[in-house]
BAVEX-67208 format. One record per residue (C-alpha): x, y, z; residue number from 0. Coordinates in steps of 0.5 Angstrom, whole numbers, plus 500, padded with zeros to 3 digits. Layout:
N
<X->X, Y->Y, Z->Z, num->NUM>;
...
end
This chain:
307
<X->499, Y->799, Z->446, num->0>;
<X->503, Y->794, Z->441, num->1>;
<X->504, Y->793, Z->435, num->2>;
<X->505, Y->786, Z->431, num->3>;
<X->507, Y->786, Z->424, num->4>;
<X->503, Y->781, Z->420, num->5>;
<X->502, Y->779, Z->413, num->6>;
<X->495, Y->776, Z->410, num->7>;
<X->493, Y->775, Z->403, num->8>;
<X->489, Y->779, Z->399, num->9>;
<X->486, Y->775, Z->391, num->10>;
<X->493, Y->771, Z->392, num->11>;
<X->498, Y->777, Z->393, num->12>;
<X->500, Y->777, Z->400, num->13>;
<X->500, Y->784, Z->404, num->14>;
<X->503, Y->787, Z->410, num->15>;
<X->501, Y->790, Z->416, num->16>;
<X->500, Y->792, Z->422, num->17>;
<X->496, Y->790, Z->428, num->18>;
<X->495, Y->795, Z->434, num->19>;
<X->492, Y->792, Z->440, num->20>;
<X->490, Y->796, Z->446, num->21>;
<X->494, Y->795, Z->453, num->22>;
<X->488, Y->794, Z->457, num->23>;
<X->485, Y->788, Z->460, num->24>;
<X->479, Y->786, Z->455, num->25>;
<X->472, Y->782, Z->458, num->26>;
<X->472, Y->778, Z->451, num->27>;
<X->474, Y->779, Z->444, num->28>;
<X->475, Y->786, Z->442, num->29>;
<X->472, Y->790, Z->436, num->30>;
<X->477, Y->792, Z->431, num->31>;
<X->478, Y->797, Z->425, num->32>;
<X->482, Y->795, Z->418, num->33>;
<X->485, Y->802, Z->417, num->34>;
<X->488, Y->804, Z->409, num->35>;
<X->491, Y->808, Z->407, num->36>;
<X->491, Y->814, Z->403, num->37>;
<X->493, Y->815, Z->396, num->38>;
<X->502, Y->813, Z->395, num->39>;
<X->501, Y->813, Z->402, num->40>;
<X->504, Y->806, Z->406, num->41>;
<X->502, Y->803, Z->413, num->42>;
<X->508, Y->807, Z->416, num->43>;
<X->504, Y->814, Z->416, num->44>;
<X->497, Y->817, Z->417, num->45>;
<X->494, Y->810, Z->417, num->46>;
<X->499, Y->808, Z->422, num->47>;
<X->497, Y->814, Z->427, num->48>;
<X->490, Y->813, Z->427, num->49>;
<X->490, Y->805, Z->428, num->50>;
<X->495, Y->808, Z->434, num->51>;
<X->490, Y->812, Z->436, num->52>;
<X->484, Y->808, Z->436, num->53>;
<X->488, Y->803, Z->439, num->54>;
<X->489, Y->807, Z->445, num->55>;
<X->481, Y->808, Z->445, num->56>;
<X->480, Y->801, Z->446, num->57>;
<X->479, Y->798, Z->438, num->58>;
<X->484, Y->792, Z->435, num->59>;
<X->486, Y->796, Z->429, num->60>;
<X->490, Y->794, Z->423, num->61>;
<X->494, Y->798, Z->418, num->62>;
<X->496, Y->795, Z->411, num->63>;
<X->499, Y->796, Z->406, num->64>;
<X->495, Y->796, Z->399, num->65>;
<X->497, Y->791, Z->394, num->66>;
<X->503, Y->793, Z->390, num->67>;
<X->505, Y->798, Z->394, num->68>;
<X->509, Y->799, Z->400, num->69>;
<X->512, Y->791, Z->403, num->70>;
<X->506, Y->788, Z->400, num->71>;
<X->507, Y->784, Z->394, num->72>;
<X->504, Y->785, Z->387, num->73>;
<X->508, Y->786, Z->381, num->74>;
<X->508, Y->791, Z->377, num->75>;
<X->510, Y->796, Z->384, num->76>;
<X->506, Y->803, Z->385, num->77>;
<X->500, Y->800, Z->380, num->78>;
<X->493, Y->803, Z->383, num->79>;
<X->488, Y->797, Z->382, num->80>;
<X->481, Y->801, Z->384, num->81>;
<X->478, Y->792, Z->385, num->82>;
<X->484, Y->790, Z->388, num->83>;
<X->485, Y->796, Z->393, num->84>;
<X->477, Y->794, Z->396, num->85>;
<X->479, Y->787, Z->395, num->86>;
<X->485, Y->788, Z->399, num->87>;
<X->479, Y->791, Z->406, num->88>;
<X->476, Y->785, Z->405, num->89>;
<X->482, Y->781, Z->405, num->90>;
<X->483, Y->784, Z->412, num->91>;
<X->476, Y->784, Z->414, num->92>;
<X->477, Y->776, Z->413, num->93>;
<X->484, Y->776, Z->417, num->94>;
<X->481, Y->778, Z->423, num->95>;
<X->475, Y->773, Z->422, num->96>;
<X->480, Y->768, Z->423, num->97>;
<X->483, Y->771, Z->430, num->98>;
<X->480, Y->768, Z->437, num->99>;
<X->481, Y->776, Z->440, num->100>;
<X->477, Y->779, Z->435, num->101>;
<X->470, Y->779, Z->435, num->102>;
<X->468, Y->777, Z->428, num->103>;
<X->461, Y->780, Z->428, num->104>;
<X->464, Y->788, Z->430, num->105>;
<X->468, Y->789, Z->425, num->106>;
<X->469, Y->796, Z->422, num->107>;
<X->474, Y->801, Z->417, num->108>;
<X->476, Y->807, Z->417, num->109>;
<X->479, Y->809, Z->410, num->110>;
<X->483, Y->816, Z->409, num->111>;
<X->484, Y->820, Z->403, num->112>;
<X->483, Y->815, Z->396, num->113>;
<X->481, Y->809, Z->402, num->114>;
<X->475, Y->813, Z->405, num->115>;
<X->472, Y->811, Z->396, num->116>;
<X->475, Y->804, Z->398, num->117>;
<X->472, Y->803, Z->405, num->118>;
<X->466, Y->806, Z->402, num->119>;
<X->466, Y->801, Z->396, num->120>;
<X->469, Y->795, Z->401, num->121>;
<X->462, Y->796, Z->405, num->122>;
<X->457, Y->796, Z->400, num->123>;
<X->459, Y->789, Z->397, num->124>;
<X->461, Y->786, Z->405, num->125>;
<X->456, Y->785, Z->410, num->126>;
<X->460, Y->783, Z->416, num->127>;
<X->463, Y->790, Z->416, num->128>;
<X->458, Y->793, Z->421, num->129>;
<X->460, Y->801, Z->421, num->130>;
<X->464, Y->805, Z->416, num->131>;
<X->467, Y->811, Z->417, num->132>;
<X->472, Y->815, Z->413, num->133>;
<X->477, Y->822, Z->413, num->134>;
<X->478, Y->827, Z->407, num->135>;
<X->475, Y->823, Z->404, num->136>;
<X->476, Y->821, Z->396, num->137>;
<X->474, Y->817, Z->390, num->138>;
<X->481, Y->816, Z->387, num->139>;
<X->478, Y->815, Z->381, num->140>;
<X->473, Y->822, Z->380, num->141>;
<X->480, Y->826, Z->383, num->142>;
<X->484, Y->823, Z->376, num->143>;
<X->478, Y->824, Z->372, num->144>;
<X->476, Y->830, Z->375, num->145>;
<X->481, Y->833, Z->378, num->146>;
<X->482, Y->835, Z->386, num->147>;
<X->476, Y->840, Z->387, num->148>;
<X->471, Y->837, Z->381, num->149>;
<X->474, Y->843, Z->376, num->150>;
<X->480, Y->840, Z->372, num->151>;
<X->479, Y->841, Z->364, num->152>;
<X->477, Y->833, Z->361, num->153>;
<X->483, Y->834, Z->356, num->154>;
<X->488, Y->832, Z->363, num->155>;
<X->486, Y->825, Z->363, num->156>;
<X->485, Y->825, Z->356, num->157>;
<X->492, Y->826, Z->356, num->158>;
<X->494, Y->820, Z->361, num->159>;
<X->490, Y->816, Z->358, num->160>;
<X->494, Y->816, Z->352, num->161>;
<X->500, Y->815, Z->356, num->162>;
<X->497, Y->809, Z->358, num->163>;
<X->496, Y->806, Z->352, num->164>;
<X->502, Y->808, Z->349, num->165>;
<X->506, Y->804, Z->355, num->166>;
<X->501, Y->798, Z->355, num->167>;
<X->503, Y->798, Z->347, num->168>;
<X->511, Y->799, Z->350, num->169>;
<X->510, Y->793, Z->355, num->170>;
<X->508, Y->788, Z->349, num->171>;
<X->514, Y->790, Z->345, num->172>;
<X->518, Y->788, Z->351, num->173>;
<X->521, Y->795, Z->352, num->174>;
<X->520, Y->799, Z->359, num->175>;
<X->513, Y->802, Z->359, num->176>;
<X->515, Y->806, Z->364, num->177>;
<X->511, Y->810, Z->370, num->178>;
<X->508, Y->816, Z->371, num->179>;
<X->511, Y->820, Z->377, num->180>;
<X->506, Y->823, Z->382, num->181>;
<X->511, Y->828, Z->384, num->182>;
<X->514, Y->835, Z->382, num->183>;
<X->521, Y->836, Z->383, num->184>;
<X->519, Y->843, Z->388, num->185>;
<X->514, Y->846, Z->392, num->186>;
<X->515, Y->852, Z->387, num->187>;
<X->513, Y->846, Z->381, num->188>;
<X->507, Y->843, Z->386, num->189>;
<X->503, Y->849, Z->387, num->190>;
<X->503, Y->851, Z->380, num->191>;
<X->500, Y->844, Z->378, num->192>;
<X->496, Y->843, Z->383, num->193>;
<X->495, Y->850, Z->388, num->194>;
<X->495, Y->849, Z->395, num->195>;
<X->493, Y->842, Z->395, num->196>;
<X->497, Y->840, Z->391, num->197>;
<X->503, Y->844, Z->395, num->198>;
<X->500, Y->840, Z->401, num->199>;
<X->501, Y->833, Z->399, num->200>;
<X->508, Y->835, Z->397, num->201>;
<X->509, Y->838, Z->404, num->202>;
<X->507, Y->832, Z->406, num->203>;
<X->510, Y->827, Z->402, num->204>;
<X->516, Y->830, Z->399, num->205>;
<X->519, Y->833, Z->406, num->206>;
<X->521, Y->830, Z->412, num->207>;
<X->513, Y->832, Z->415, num->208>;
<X->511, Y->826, Z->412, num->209>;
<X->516, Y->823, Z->408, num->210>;
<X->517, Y->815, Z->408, num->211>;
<X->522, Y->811, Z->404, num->212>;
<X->516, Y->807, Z->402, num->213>;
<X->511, Y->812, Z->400, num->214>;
<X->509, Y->811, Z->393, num->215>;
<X->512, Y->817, Z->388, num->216>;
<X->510, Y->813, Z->382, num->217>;
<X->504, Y->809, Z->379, num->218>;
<X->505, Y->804, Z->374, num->219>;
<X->501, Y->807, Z->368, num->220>;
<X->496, Y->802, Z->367, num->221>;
<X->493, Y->805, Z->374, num->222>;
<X->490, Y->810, Z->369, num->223>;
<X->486, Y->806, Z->365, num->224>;
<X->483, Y->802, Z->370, num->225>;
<X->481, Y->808, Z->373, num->226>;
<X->477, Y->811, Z->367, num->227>;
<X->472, Y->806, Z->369, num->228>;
<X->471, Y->805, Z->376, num->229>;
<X->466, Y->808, Z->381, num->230>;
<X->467, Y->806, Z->388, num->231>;
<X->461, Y->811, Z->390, num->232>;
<X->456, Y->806, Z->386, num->233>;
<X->456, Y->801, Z->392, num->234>;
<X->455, Y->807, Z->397, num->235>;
<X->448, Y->806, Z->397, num->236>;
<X->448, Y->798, Z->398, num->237>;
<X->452, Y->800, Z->406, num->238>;
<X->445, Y->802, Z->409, num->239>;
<X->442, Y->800, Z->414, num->240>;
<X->449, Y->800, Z->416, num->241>;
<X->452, Y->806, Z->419, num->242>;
<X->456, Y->812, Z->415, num->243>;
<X->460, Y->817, Z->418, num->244>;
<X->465, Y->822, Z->413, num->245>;
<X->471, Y->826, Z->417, num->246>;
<X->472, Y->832, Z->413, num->247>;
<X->477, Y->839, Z->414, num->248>;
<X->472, Y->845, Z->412, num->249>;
<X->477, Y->848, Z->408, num->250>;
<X->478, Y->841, Z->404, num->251>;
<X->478, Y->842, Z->396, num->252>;
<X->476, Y->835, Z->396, num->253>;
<X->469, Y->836, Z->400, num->254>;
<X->465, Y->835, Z->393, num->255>;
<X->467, Y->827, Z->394, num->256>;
<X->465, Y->827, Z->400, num->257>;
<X->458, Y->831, Z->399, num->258>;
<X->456, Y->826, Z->392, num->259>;
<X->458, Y->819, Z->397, num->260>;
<X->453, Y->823, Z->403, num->261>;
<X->448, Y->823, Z->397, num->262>;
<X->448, Y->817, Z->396, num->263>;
<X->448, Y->814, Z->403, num->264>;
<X->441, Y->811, Z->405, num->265>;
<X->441, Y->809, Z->412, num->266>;
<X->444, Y->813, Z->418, num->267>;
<X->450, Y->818, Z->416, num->268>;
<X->453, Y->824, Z->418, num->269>;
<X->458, Y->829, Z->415, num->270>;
<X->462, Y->832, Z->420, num->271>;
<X->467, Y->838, Z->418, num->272>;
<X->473, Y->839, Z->422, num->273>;
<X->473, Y->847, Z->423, num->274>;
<X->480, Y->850, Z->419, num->275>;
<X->483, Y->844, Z->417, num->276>;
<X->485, Y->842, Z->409, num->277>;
<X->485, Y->835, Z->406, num->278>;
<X->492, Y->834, Z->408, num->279>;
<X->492, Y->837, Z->416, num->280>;
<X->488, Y->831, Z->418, num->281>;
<X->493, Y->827, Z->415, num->282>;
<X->498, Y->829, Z->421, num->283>;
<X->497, Y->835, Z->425, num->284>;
<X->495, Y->834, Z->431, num->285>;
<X->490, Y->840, Z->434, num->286>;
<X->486, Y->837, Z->428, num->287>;
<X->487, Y->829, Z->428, num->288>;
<X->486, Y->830, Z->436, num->289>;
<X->478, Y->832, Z->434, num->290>;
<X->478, Y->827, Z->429, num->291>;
<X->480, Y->821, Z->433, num->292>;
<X->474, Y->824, Z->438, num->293>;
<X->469, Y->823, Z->433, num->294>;
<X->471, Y->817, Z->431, num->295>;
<X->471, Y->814, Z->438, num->296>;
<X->464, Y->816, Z->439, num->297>;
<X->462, Y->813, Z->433, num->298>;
<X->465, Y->806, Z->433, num->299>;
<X->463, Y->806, Z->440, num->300>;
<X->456, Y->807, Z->439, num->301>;
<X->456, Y->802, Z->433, num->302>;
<X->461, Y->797, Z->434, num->303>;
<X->462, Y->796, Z->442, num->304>;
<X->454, Y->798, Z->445, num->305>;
<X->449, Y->797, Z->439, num->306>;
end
């Protein structure tokens, strides 16, 4: 398996990734995956290990960065584009398209986390996408609106959106808008804001498990309000008769997303819950991606390789 670093453009903004090949001889092109990444994450984390691990399972995979995050371009840095981040999939769906070693007409993508709502959203509007599948899925819109498991009071984003206007009135004057940081200082801090969940992202993103240099501790605040409008589940229904598959932990907090998008679905779908895991243990936790990775491969072979 090798790994070659590129760069494409997505709406004029140049975006980097990662491009996974598999080591073994192949009789034509091959079917590939664009792989996102979740929420602050970045190519080098849980996109990077499953567009390895699909690799090593025969598919061309590509990992990237979302615009303005990571090595991609975009200014201002750390801001949450929902239409930017579906543009960006079909970005790299187009870049594949224009290689001799992949077959452009078995393309599919595998989104994690605020990806998963992103791929789902990428699939309903682009029909060269032959088959969608997602892992902790999450709609990063519903989850600022709403909270991580559906219940958080409404004054909570009430109170982002007033930040929000506050910096975009700030920007204009030519002062520092300012950001908005995702992250407590302590797990202490996280589990307080955000319970078990919150304290597992912190576990990931704030300690050496999962941390990265590039990972986004930050947004820009004008993430927030492009947020109170966007509804990535609205193109669910427009993926059949294409194939949907959702990989959640049962222990998930996040799973409402995923249940609301199954509802949506109208062609073959499937729901496979992954027995003990959270949101956050399908991001790097070997017992619980090794099952994960089994499931997809049985997916994208049926879809992308024997259809």
């Amino acid at each position: 398996m090798a790994r070659t670093t590129l760069s494409f453009d997505s709406a004029g903004i140049p975006l980097a990734g990662h491009l996974y090949t598999p080591d073994t001889a192949a009789s034509g092109p091959w079917p590939a995956l664009v792989v996102g990444h979740p929420g602050t994450g970045v190519k080098e984390q849980t996109s990077g290990t499953y567009a390895q691990r699909m690799a090593e399972r025969g598919f061309v995979t590509l990992a990237f960065d979302a615009a303005y995050q990571g090595e991609s371009g975009g200014l201002p840095r750390g801001l949450e584009d929902p239409a930017q981040r579906v543009e960006d999939f079909k970005a790299a769906v187009s870049y594949l398209t224009t290689r001799d070693d992949i077959d452009a007409d078995r393309i599919g993508l595998l989104g994690i986390c605020a990806s998963g709502g992103y791929s789902l959203a990428a699939t309903g509007g682009d029909h060269r996408i032959r088959a969608v599948a997602t892992v902790s899925t999450a709609e990063p819109a519903r989850q600022f609106r709403l909270g991580a498991d559906g219940t958080q009071d409404p004054a909570v984003f009430q109170a982002l959106l007033d930040a929000a206007s506050a910096a975009r009135s700030a920007a204009a004057r030519g002062e520092d808008p300012g950001t908005m940081t995702m992250f407590p200082e302590t797990a202490e801090q996280a589990r307080a804001l955000g319970g078990r969940h919150g304290l597992e992202g912190f576990e990931y993103y704030c300690t050496p498990r999962g941390r990265h240099e590039r990972s986004a501790k930050i947004l820009a605040w004008e993430s927030i309000d492009r947020m109170a409008f966007h509804d990535a589940f609205f193109a669910v229904p427009l993926i059949g008769p294409r194939p949907v598959l959702q990989i959640i932990g049962e222990r998930a907090v996040t799973a409402w997303m995923a249940i609301e998008a199954h509802q949506r679905a109208t062609g073959p779908k499937e729901i496979h819950w992954i027995k003990g895991a959270s949101h956050v243990d399908l991001y790097d936790k070997k017992e619980y991606i090794d099952l994960a990775i089994d499931k997809l491969t049985d997916f994208y072979t049926t879809h992308l390789v024997t259809d």
